[in-house]
MARBA-67553 format. One line per field, with one value per atom (N, C-alpha, C): residue number from 1; atom name; y, x, z. Coordinates in Angstrom, 3 decimals, m for minus. Layout:
nr	[NUM|...]
atom	[CA|...]
v	[Y|...]
u	[X|...]
w	[Z|...]
This chain:
nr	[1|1|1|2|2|2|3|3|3|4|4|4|5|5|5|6|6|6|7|7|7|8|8|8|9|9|9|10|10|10|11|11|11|12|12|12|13|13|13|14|14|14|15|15|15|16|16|16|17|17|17|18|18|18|19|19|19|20|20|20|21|21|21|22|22|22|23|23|23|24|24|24|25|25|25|26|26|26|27|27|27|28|28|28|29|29|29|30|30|30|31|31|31|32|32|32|33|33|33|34|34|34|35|35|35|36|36|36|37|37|37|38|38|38|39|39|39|40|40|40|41|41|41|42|42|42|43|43|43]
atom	[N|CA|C|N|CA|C|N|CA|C|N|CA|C|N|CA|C|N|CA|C|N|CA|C|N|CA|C|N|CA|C|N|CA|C|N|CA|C|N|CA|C|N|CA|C|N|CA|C|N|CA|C|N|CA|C|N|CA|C|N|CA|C|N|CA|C|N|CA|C|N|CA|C|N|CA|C|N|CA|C|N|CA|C|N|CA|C|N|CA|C|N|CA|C|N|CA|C|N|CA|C|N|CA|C|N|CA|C|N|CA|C|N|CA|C|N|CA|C|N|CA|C|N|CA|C|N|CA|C|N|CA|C|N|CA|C|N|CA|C|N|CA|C|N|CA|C|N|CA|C]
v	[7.875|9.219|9.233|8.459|8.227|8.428|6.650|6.829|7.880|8.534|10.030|10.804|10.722|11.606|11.812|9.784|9.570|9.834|9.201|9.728|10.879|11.409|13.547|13.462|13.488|13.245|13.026|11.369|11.180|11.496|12.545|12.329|14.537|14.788|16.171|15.942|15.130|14.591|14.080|13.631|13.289|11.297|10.834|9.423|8.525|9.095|7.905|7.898|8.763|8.281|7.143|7.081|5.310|4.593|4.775|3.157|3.154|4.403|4.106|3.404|3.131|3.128|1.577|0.725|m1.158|m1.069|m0.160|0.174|0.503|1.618|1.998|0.617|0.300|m0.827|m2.330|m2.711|m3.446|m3.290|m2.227|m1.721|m1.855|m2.242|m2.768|m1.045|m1.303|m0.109|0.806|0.162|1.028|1.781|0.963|1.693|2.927|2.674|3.378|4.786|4.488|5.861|6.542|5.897|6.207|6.865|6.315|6.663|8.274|8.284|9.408|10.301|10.332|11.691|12.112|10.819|11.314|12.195|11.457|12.751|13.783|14.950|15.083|15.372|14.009|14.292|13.971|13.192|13.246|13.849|14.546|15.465|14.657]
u	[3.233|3.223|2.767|3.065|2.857|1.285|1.113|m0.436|m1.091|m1.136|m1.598|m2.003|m0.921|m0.740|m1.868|m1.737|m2.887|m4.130|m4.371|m6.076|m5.949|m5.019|m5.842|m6.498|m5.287|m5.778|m6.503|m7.594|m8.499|m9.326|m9.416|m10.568|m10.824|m9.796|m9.933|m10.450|m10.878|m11.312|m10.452|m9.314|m8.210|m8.605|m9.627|m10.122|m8.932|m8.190|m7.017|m5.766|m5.590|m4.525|m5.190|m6.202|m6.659|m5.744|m5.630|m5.097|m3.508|m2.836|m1.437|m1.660|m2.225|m2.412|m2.334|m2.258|m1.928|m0.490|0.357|1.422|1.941|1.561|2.108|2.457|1.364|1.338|2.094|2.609|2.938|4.753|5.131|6.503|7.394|8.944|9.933|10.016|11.442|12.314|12.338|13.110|13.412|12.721|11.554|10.238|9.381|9.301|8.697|9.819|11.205|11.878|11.300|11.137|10.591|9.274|8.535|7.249|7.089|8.046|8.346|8.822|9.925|10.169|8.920|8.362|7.060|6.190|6.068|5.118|5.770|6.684|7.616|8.000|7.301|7.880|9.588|10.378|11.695|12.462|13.526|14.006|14.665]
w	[26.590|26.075|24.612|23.949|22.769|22.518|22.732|22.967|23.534|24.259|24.836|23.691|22.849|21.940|20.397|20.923|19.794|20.307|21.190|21.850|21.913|22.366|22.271|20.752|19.948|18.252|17.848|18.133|17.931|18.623|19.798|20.651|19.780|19.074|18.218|17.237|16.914|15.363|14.344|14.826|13.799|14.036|13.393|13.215|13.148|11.963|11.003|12.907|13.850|14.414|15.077|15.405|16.070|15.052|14.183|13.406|13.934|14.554|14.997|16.104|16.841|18.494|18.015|17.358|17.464|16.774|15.788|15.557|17.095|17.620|18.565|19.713|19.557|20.794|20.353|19.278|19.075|18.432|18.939|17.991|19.291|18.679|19.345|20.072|20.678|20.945|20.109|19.090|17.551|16.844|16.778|16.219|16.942|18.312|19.193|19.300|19.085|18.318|17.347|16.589|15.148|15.425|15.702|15.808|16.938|17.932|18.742|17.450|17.183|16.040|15.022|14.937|13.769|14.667|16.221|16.527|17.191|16.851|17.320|19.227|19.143|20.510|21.065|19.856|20.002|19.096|18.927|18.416|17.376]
């Protein structure tokens, strides 16, 4: 879901979220929390 989130992003012209997508892909549990509230997909 995450990733989803970033390719819509970059595929809108938002370039810089490609650089989350190896964050994204490389982040524990914890982080992948983290990274959900940033996009707010968790509350």
């Amino acid at each position: 879901m995450l990733l989803d989130e970033v390719y819509a992003g970059a595929f809108s012209g938002l370039d810089a979220m490609l650089s989350d997508e190896a964050e994204i892909r490389l982040a524990g549990p914890e982080e992948l929390e983290q990274l959900a509230r940033r996009y707010g997909i968790l509350q």
